[in-house]
C-alpha positions as CSV (number, residue, x, y, z in Angstrom):
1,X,2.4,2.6,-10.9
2,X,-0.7,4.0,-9.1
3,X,-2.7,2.7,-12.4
4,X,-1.7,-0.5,-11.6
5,X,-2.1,-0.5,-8.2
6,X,-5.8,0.8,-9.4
7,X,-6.0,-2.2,-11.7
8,X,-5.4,-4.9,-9.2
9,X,-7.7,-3.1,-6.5
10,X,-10.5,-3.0,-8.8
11,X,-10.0,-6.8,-10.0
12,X,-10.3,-8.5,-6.6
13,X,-13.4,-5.6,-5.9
14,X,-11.2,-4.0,-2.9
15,X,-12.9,-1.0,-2.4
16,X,-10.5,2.0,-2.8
17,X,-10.7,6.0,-2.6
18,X,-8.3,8.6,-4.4
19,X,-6.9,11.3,-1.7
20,X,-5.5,14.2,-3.2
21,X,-2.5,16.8,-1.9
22,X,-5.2,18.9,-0.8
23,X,-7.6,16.4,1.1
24,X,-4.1,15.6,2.8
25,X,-3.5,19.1,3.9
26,X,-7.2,19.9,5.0
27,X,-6.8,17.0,7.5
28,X,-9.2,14.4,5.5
29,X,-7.0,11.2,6.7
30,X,-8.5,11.7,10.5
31,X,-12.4,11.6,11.1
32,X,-13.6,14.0,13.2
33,X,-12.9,11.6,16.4
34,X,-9.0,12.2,15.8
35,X,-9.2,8.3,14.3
36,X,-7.8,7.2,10.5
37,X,-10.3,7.4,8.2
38,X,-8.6,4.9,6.2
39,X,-6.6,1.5,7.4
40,X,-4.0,2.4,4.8
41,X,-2.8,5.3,2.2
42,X,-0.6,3.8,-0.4
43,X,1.5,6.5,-2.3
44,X,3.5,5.5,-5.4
45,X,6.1,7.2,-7.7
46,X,5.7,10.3,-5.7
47,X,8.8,12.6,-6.0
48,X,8.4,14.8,-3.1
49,X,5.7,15.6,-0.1
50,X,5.1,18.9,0.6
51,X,6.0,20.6,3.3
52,X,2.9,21.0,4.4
53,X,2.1,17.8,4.2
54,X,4.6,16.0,6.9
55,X,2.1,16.8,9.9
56,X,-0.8,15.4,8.7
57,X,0.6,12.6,7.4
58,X,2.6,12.1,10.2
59,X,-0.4,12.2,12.5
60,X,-2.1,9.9,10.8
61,X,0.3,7.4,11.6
62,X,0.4,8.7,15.4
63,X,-3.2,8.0,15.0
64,X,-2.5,4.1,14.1
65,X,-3.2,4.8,10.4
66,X,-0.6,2.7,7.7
67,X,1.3,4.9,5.4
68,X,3.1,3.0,2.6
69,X,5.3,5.4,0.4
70,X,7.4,4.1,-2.5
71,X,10.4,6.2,-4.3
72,X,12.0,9.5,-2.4
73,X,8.6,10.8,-1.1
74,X,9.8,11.9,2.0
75,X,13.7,12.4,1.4
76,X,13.8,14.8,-0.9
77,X,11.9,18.7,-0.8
78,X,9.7,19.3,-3.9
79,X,12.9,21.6,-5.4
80,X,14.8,18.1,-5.6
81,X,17.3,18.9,-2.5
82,X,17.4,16.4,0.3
83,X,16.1,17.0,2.9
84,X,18.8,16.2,5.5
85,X,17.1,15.7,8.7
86,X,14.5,13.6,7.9
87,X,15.7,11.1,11.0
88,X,14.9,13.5,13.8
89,X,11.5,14.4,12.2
90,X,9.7,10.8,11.3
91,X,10.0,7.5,13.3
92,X,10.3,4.5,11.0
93,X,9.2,1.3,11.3
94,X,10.5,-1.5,9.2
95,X,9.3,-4.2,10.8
């Protein structure tokens, strides 16, 4: 999935950059103002987000960034258990 998500970026010449787990965790989605450095991350196929990974991410969207995750990124732990109470710790908007 993320090769052809790659693919179709590259063919209209949308200009993309590949964030890692650990540009995530060292808090590379904000700029140093506290802003999104990026309008949107897009994460495909990903199993599991690390623990460690909720706050960032979760600030970047408090920050007015646009986070679109496909498959059980954020429902399941990275040992395959769900993660139960997901609800109380993300707001979701399906709009």
């Amino acid at each position: 999935m993320p090769e052809s998500l790659k693919e179709a970026l590259k063919s209209d010449g949308t200009a993309y950059e590949i964030v890692t787990d650990a540009d995530i965790t060292s808090g590379r989605l904000l700029d140093t103002n506290g802003q999104p450095r990026y309008q949107i991350v897009i994460s495909l196929a990903s199993e599991a987000v690390r623990n460690d990974e909720i706050a960032p991410l979760t600030n970047y969207v408090a920050a007015g960034g646009t986070l679109f995750v496909g498959s059980s990124a954020f429902t399941r732990q990275t040992n395959g258990l769900s993660r139960g109470d997901l609800p109380s710790r993300m707001r979701w908007d399906c709009t």
